[in-house]
C-alpha positions as CSV (number, residue, x, y, z in Angstrom):
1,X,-32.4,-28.2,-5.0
2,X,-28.6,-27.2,-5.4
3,X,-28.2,-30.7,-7.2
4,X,-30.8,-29.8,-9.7
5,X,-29.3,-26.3,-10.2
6,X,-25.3,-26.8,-10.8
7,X,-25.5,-30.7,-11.7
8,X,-28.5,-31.0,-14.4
9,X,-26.7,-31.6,-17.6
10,X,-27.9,-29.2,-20.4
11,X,-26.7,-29.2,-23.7
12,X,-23.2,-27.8,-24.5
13,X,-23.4,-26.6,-28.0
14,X,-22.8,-23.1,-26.5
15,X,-19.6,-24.1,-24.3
16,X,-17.7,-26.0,-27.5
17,X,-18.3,-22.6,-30.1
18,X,-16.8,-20.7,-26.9
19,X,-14.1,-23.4,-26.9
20,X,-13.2,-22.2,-30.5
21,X,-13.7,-18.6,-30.8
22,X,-11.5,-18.3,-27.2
23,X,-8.8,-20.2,-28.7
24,X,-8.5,-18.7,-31.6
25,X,-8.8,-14.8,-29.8
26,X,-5.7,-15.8,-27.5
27,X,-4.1,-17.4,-30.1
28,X,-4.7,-14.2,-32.5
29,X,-3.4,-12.2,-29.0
30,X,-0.3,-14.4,-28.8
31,X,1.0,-13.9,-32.2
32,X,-0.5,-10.4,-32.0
33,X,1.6,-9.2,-29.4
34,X,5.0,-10.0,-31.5
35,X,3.4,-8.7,-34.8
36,X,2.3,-5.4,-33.3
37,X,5.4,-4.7,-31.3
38,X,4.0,-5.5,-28.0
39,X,5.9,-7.9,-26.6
40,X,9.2,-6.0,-27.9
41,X,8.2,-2.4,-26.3
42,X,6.9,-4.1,-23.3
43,X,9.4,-7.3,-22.6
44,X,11.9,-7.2,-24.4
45,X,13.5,-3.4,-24.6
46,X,13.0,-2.6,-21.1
47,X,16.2,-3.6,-18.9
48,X,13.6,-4.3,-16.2
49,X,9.6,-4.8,-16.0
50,X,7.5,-3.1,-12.8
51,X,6.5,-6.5,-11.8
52,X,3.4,-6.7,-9.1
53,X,5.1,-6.3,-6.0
54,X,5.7,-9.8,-4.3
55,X,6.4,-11.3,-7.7
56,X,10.1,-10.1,-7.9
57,X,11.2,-13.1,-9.4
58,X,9.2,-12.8,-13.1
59,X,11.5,-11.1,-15.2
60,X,11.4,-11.4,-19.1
61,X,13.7,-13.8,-20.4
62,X,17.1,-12.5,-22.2
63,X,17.4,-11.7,-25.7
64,X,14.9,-12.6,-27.9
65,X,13.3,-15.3,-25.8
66,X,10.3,-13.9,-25.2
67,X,9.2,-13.9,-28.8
68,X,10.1,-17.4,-28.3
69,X,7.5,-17.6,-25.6
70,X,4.5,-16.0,-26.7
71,X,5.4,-17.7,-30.0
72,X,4.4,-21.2,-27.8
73,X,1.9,-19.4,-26.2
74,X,0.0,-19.0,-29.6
75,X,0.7,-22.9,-30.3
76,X,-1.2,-23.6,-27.1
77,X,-3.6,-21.3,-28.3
78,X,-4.4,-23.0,-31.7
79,X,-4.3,-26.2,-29.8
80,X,-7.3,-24.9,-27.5
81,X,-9.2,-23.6,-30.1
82,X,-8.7,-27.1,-32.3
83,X,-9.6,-29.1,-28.8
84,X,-6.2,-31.5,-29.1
85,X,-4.3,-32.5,-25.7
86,X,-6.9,-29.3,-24.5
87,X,-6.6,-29.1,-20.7
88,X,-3.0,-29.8,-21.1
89,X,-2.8,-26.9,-24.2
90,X,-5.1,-24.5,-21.7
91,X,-3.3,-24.6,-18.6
92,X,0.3,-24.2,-20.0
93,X,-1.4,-21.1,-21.8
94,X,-2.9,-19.8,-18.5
95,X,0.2,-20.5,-16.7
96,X,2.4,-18.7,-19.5
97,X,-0.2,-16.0,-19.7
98,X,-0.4,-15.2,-15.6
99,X,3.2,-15.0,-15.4
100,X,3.3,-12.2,-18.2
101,X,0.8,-10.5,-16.5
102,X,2.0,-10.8,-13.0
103,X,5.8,-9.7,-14.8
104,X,4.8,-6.0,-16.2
105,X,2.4,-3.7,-15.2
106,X,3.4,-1.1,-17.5
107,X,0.8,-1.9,-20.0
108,X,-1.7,-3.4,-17.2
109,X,-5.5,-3.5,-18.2
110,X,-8.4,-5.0,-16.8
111,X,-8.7,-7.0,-19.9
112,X,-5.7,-8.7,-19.3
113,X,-6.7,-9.7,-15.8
114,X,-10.1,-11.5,-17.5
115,X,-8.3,-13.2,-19.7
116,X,-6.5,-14.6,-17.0
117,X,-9.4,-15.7,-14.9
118,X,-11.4,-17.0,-18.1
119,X,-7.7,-19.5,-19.0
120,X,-8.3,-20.8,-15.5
121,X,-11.6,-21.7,-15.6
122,X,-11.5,-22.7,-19.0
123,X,-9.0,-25.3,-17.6
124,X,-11.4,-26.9,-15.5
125,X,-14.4,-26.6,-18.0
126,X,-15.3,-30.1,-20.1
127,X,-15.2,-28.0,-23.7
128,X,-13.2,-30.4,-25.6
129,X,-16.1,-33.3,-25.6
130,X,-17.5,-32.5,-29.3
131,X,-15.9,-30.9,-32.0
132,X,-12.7,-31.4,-31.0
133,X,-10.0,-33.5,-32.1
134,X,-9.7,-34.9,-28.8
135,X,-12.8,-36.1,-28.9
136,X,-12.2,-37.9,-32.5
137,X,-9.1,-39.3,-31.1
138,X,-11.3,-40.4,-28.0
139,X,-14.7,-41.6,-29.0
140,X,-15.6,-42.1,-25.1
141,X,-14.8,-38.6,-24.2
142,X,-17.5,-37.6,-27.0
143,X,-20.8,-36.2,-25.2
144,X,-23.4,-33.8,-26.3
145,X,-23.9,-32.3,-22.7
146,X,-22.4,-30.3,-19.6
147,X,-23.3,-29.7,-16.2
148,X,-25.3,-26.3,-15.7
149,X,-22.5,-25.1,-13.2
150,X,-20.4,-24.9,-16.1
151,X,-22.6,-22.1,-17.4
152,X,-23.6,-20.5,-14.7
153,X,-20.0,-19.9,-13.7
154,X,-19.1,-18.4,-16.7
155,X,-22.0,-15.7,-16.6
156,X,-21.6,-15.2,-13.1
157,X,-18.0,-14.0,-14.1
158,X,-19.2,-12.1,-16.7
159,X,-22.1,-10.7,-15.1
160,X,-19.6,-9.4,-12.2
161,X,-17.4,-8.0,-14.6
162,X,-20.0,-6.2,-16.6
163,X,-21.6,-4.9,-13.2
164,X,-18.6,-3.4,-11.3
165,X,-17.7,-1.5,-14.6
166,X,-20.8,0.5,-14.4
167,X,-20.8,1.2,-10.9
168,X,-17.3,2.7,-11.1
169,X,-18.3,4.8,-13.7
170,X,-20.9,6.5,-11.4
171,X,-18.2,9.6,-10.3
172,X,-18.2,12.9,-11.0
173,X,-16.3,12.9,-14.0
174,X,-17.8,10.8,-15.9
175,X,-21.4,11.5,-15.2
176,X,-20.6,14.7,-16.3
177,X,-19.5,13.6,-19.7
178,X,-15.7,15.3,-19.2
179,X,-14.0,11.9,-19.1
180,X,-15.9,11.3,-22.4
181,X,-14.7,14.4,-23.8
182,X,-11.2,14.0,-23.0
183,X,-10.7,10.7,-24.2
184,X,-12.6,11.5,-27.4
185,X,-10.2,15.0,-28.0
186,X,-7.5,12.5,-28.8
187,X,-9.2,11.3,-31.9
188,X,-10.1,14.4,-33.9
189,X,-7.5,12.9,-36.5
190,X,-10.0,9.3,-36.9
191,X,-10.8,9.1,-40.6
192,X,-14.8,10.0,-41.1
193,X,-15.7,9.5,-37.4
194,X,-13.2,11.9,-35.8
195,X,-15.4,15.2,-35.7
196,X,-18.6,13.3,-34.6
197,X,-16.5,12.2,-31.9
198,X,-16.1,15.8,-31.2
199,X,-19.8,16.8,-30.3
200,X,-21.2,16.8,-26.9
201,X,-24.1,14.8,-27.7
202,X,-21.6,12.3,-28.3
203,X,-20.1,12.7,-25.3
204,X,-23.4,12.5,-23.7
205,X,-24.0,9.0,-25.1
206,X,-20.9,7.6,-24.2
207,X,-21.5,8.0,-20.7
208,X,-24.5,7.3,-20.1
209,X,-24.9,4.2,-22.5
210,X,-21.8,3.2,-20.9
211,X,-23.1,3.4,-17.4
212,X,-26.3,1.4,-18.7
213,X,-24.9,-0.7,-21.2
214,X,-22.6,-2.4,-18.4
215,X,-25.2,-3.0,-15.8
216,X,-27.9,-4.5,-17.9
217,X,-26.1,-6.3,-20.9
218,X,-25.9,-9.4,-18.8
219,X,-30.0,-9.1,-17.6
220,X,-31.3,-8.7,-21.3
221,X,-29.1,-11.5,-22.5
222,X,-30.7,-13.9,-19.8
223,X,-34.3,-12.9,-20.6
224,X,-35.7,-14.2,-23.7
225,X,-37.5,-11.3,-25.0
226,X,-34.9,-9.3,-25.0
227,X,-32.2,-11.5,-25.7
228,X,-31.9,-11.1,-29.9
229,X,-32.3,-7.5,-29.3
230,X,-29.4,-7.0,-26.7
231,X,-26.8,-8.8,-28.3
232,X,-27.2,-6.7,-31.7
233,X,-26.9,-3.8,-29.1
234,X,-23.5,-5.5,-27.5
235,X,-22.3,-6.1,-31.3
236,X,-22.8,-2.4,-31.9
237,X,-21.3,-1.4,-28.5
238,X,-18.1,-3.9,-28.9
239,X,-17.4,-2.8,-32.4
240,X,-17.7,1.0,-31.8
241,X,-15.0,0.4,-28.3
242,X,-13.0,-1.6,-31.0
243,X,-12.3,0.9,-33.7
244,X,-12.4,3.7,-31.4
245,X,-10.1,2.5,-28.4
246,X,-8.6,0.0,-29.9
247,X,-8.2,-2.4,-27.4
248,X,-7.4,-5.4,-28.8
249,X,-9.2,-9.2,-28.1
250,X,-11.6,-8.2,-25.4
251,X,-14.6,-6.4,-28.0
252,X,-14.8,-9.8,-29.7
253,X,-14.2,-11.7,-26.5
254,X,-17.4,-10.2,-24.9
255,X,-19.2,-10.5,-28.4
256,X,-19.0,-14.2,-28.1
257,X,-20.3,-14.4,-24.6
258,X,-23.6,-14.4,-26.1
259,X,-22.7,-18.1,-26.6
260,X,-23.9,-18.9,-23.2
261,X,-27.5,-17.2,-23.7
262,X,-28.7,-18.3,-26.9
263,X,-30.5,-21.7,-27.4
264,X,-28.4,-24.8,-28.2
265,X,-30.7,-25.2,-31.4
266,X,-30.0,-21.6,-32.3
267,X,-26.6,-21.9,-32.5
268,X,-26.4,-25.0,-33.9
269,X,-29.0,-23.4,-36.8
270,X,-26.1,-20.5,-37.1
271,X,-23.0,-22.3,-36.8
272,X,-23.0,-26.6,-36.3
273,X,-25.9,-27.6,-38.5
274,X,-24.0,-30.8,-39.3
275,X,-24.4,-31.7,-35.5
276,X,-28.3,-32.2,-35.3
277,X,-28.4,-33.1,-31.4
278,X,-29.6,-31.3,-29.0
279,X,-29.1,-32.7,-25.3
280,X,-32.6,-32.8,-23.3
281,X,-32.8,-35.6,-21.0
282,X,-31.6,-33.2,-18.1
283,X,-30.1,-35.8,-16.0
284,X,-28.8,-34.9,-13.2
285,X,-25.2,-36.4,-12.2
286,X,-23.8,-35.5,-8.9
287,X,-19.9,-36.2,-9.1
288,X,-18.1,-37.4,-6.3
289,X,-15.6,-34.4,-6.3
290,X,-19.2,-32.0,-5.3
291,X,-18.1,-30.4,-1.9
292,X,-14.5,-29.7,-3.5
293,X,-16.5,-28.1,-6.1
294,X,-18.7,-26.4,-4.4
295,X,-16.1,-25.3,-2.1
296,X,-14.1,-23.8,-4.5
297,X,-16.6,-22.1,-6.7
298,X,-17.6,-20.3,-3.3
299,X,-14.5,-19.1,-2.4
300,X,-13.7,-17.9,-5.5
301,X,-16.5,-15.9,-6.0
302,X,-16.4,-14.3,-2.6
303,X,-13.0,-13.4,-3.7
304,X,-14.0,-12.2,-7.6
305,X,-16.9,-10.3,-5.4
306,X,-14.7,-8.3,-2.8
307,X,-11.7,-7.3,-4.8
308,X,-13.3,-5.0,-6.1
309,X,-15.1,-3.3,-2.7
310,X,-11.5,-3.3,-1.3
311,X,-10.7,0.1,-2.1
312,X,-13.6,1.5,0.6
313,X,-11.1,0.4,3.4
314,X,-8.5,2.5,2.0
315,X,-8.0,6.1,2.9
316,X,-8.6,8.6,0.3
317,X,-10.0,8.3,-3.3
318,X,-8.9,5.6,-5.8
319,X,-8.6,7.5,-8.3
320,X,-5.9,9.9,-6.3
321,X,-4.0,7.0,-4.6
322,X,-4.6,4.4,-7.2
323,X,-4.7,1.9,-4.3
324,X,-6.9,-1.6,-5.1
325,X,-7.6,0.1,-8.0
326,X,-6.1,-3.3,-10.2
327,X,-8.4,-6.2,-10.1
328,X,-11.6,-4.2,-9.6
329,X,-12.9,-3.7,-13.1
330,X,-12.1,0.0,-12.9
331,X,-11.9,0.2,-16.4
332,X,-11.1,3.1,-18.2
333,X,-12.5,5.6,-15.4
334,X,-9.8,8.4,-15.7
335,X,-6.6,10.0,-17.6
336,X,-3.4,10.9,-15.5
337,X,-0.6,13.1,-16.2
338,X,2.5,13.2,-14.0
339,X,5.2,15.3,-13.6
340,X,8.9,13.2,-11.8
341,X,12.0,14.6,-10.3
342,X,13.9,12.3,-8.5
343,X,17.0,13.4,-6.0
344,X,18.7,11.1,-4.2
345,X,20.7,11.9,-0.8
346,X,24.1,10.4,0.0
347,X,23.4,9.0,3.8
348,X,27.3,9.4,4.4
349,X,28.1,13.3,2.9
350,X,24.5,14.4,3.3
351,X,24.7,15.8,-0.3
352,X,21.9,15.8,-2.5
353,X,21.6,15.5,-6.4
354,X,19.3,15.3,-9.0
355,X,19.3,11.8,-10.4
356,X,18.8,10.7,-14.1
357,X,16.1,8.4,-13.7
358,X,15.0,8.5,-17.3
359,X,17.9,6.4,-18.8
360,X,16.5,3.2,-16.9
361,X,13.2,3.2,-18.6
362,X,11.7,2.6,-21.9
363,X,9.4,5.2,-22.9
364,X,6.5,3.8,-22.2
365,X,7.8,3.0,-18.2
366,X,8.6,6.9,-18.4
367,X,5.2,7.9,-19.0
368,X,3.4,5.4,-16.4
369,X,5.8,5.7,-13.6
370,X,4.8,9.2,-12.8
371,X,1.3,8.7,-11.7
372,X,1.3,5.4,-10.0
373,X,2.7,5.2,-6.4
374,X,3.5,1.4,-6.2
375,X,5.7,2.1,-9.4
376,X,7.3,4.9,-8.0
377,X,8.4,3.2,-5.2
378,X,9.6,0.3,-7.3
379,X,11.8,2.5,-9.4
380,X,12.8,4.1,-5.7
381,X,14.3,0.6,-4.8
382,X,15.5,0.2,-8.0
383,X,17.8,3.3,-8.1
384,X,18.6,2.2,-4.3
385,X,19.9,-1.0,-5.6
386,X,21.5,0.7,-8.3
387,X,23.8,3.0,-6.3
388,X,24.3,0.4,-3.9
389,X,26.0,-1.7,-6.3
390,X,28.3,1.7,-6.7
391,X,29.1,1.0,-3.2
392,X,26.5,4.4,-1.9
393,X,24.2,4.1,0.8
394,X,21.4,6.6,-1.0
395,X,18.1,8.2,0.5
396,X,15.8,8.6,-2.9
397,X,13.3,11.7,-2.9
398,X,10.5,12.4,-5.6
399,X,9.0,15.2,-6.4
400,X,5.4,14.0,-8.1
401,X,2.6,16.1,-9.6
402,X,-0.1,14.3,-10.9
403,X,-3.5,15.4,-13.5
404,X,-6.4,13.8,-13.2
405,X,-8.6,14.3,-16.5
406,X,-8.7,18.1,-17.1
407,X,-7.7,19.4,-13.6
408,X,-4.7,20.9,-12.3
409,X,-1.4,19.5,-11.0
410,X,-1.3,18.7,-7.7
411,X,2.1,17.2,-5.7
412,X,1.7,13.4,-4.8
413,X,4.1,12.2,-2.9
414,X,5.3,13.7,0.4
415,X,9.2,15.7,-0.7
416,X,10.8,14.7,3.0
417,X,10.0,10.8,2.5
418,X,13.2,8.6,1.8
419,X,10.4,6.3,-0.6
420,X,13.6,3.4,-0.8
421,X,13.2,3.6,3.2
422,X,9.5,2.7,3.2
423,X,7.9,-0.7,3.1
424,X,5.2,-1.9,0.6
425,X,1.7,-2.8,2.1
426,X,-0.9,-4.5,0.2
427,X,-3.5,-4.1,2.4
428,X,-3.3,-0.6,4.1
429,X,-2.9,2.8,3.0
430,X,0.9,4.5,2.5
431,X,0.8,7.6,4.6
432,X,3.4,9.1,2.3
433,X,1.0,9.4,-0.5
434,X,-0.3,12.9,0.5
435,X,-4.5,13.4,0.9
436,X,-6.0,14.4,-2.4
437,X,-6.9,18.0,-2.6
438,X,-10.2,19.2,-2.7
439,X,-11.7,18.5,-6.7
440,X,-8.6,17.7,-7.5
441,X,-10.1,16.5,-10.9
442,X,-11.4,19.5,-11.8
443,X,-9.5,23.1,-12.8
């Protein structure tokens, strides 16, 4: 039965148009990032990126080499998307990619972190083995058909994705529109949409289409009936988060998901009518390599299914302590405001001063710092460092108050804690973040 389900080979129409839309949408985020500015606000002006912790040793390169590298990285791109030397052109992009994201978290999102799952199993996926030039180089690496893990893996991922958004959407805030409303009061200036996004009903909408949007996109897409109907619904949703949040690749990226729902002979009709096969036999091939496979789609999953239920074995609320909240599809949930002063405490004089911190950070750093803990701990050990290299032995002190959507300030960060002193832990709760106040989110 498991043979029949991940090793039947089914057509792969859908798998080779994925091929060349996600190539040319990392490509287009390559090159994007240099155009726009990214990669220079980001990587380059910064004297030092807020790596993840444990991954010390990614830093930008100097000067202007990381125009250099996402330059490549768009190369690699194209390459992907034109299906020459492809696993070769998709791993180096996943590699390059994981170590940019893995090097800053100043402008994380859980788009990025996608991304980078979708390059690694992309690596693995046969999607060069029709219209591809590898294929025309390679006439015995041409084949009309996949095995039906490949798309089964692929909606799984989405269909995880898509379903941990919605239920971390089902909080207080945003069931009550006010994260809606806040986000949208930064917009009044949008040309011709920018007082409808100003009415409540809208508001409204957004929330609760959100909530819904997210946990059945991926069910109406698999059923037939439903399935023309949904994805017009997904191309309205996609394009309004487009022009309205402005986030890039991703819109598009989840737009062409539908790939692996529709009918090989539908897409071909749309988009390959000079291919005029569709694979039917449904033979199933059992590779040699099946319990490596097996093993590892397993263990990955567990782990793309538990990431995001770590934050129940925390203390305290996510959203206050912003522990496990990466890599758990928390996506756009909540706006934070923080307030910084740093002092640090010469351990030989016992005087205190107020330190400067604001010179070592690019404005962007600035604004993030003050409502994250692990980044305020890393710019702690930075300033430690710093002064060391002065030849002080310092004690570093913050003084943090953090808003959550509309509510009030509240301190974050207990005053007497030397934060360069402490220790990081991944796994376990930092009793110097202090216990969130009672509706802390609301005024």
């Amino acid at each position: 039965m498991l043979d029949k389900i991940l090793f039947r080979h089914i057509d792969n129409t859908g798998l080779v148009l994925w091929r060349v839309v996600f190539g040319l949408l990392i490509t287009i985020e390559a090159f994007g990032a240099i155009a726009t500015g990214w990669v220079k606000r980001t990587l380059v002006e910064p004297e030092f990126t807020f790596n993840f912790i444990g991954f010390d040793f990614l830093q930008p390169l100097p000067g202007n080499g990381m125009y250099f590298y996402f330059a490549l990285m768009g190369v690699f791109g194209l390459c992907v998307m034109l299906g020459y030397k492809y696993r070769y052109s998709m791993a180096a992009y996943a590699l390059m990619w994981t170590a940019v994201y893995l090097m800053q978290k100043t402008s994380y999102n859980n788009h990025y972190y996608l991304m980078m799952l979708l390059c690694w199993i992309m690596v693995f996926l046969p999607a060069n083995r029709w219209f591809s030039l590898d294929a025309r180089r390679n006439p015995a690496l041409k084949s009309p058909s996949m095995p039906q893990w490949v798309k089964i893996t692929v909606i799984l991922q989405v269909g995880i994705v898509y379903t941990y958004a919605s239920i971390a959407k089902l909080y207080p805030d945003w069931l009550d529109a006010t994260v809606a409303q806040y986000f949208m009061s930064g917009k009044k200036h949008y040309w011709l949409i920018g007082d409808l996004l100003q009415q409540s009903w809208v508001h409204w909408c957004i929330a609760y289409v959100g909530i819904l949007f997210d946990l059945l996109i991926v069910p109406l897409l698999l059923w037939k009936r439903t399935r023309v109907v949904a994805f017009w619904i997904s191309v309205f949703f996609h394009l309004f988060n487009s022009i309205v949040f402005q986030i890039g690749i991703f819109p598009y990226m989840s737009m062409a998901f539908a790939f692996f729902f529709f009918s090989s002979e539908t897409l071909q009709k749309w988009f390959l009518r000079k291919r005029k096969i569709v694979y039917t036999d449904g033979q199933i091939i059992v590779p040699k390599y099946k319990p490596v496979l097996i093993s590892v789609l397993s263990v990955y999953f567990i782990i793309q299914l538990s990431l995001p239920l770590r934050h129940w074995f925390f203390k305290d609320d996510v959203l206050w302590t912003e522990e496990a909240h990466r890599l758990s599809w928390r996506m756009m949930l909540r706006s934070k405001r923080g307030l910084l002063t740093v002092w640090i405490e010469d351990k030989s004089t016992g005087e205190r001063e107020r330190y400067g911190f604001s010179n070592l950070l690019s404005a962007k750093q600035n604004r993030n710092v003050r409502t994250k803990p692990d980044l305020l701990w890393q710019l702690a050990q930075r300033i430690k460092k710093i002064e060391a290299e002065k030849g002080r032995d310092v004690a570093v002190f913050m003084d943090v108050q953090v808003k959550i959507n509309d509510g009030e300030f509240h301190r974050l960060i207990d005053l007497e804690t030397d934060l360069a002193a402490q220790k990081w832990h991944h796994f376990k709760h930092h009793d110097w973040i202090l216990p969130s106040p009672d509706d802390y989110h609301k005024k």
